[in-house]
N, C-alpha and C positions, 0 to 999 in steps of 0.2 A: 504494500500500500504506500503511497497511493496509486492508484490506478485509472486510465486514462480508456475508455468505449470510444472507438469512432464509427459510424452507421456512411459508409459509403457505395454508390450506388452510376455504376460506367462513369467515376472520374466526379461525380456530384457528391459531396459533402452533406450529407440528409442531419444528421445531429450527432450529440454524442451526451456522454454523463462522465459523471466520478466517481468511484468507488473511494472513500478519505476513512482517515482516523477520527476525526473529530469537525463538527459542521456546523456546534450552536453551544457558543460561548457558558451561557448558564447547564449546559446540561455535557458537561468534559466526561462522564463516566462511560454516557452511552458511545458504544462503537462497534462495528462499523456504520460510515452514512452513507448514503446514496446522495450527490451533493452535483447541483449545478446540470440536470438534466434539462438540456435543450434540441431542441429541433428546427431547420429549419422554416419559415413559414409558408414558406410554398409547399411543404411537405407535414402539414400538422394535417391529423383528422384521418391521417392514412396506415394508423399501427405502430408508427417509427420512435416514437417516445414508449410505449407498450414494449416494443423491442428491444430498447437499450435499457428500461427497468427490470427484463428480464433478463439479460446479458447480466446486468451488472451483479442480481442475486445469485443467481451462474457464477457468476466469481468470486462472490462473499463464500460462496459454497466449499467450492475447491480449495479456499484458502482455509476452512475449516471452523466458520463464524456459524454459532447457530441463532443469527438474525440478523437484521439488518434495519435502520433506521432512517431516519428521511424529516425534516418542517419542511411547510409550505405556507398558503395563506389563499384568502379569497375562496374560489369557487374547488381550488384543486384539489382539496382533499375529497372531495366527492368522486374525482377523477379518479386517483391510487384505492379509495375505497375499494372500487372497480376492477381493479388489478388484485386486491388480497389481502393491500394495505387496511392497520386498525390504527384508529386514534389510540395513542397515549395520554397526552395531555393538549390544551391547549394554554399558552403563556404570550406575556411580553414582552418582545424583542427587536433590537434595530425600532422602536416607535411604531412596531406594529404589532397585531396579534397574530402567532403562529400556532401552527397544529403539529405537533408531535407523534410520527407514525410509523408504526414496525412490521417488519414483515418476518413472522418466523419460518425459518427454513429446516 
């Protein structure tokens, strides 16, 4: 760790994620995070964020994590719901409210 997804597609750059040690200053014990998943936007709505959150447990795996965490904010927690992700907490941070979520593997 850390570790580095990249989703690419004939030479096109689709998104990528982070597999990190640590992702949200008040909460240093939990690890690993799933950190800084993006997609391009000509390519949202099409599986490719679904894809690199699966890669990236895929890799928490192999490296022998039994879970994996992840904050967000707004509408997306409803999103990782969807994927498998459960809330932990929700707190605040950076001046905003985040949702705290794991995914056990």
């Amino acid at each position: 760790m850390p570790s580095v997804l990249v989703a690419v597609l004939k030479g096109e750059l689709l998104g990528s994620a982070n597999l990190v040690a640590s992702d949200l200053p008040p909460r240093p014990e939990l690890t690993p995070w799933l950190a800084q998943l993006f997609v391009a936007p000509t390519r949202r709505r099409a599986g490719v964020g679904a894809a690199l959150a699966c890669a990236i447990l895929e890799r928490a795996r192999q490296c022998g994590h039994p879970r994996v965490y992840l904050y967000t904010s707004g509408t997306l927690p409803q999103y990782y719901s969807r994927l498998g992700w459960r809330v932990v907490e929700r707190l605040a941070s950076l001046e905003r409210e985040r949702t705290v979520m794991v995914y056990d593997l």
